[in-house]
N, C-alpha and C positions, 0 to 999 in steps of 0.2 A: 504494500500500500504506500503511495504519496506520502512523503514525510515534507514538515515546512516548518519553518523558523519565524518570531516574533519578536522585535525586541521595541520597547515602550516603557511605560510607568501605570502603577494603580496605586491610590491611595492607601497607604498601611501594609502593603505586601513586603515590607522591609521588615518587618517581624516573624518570629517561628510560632507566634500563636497565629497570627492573623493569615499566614500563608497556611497553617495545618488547618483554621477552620473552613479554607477554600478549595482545600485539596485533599485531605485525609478521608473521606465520606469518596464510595467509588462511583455513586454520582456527580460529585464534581468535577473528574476528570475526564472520566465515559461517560461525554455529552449525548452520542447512540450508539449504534451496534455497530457502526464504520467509521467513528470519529473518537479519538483518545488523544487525551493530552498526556503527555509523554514524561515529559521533564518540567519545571517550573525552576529557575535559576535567581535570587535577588544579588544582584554585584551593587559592591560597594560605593558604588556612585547613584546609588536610587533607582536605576533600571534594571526592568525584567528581562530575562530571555524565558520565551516558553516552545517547546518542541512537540509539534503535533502530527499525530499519526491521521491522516484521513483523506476520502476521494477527491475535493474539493475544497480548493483555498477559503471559499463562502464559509464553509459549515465552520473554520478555525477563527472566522472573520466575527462567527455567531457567537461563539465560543466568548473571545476577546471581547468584545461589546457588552454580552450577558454581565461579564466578570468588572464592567468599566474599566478596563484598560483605554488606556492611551495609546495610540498605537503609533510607532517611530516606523516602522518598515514590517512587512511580511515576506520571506523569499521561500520558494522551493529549494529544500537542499538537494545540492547537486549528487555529492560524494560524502560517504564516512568513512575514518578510520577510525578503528575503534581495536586495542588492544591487537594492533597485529593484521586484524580481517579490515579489509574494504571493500564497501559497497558501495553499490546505486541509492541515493535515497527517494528518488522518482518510482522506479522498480526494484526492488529488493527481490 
């Protein structure tokens, strides 16, 4: 599945309560049954990155908005490495 990258700002997501109350429940991150939010990242400077698995840049779009995010950029990842293995992140 399509994987995409976000990066932006949300009010209070620089906290490990306020990010576990928006992400610990697997409702929060399995928005539906072909869309998952992957990773959720807060860097040091007040921006989010979040890593979303799904068919449709829209439905992360839906995703990010629900959540009020601010949104700086969305891209399709191209390529991962990860631990040695690299992939496609369009087609896995």
């Amino acid at each position: 599945m399509p994987r995409w990258i976000a990066i932006g700002k949300a009010p209070g997501w620089d906290t490990a309560q306020h990010l576990g109350n928006h992400m610990k429940a697997t409702k929060e991150w399995r928005a539906d049954a072909r869309t998952t939010i992957h990773t959720v990242m807060a860097l040091g400077d007040g921006r989010l990155i979040a890593e979303c698995h799904c068919v449709k840049q829209e439905d992360f779009e839906a995703w990010l908005k629900k959540k009020g995010w601010t949104v700086e950029s969305i891209s399709p990842i191209k390529l991962i490495a990860n631990v040695g293995s690299i992939w496609d992140g369009q087609n896995p």
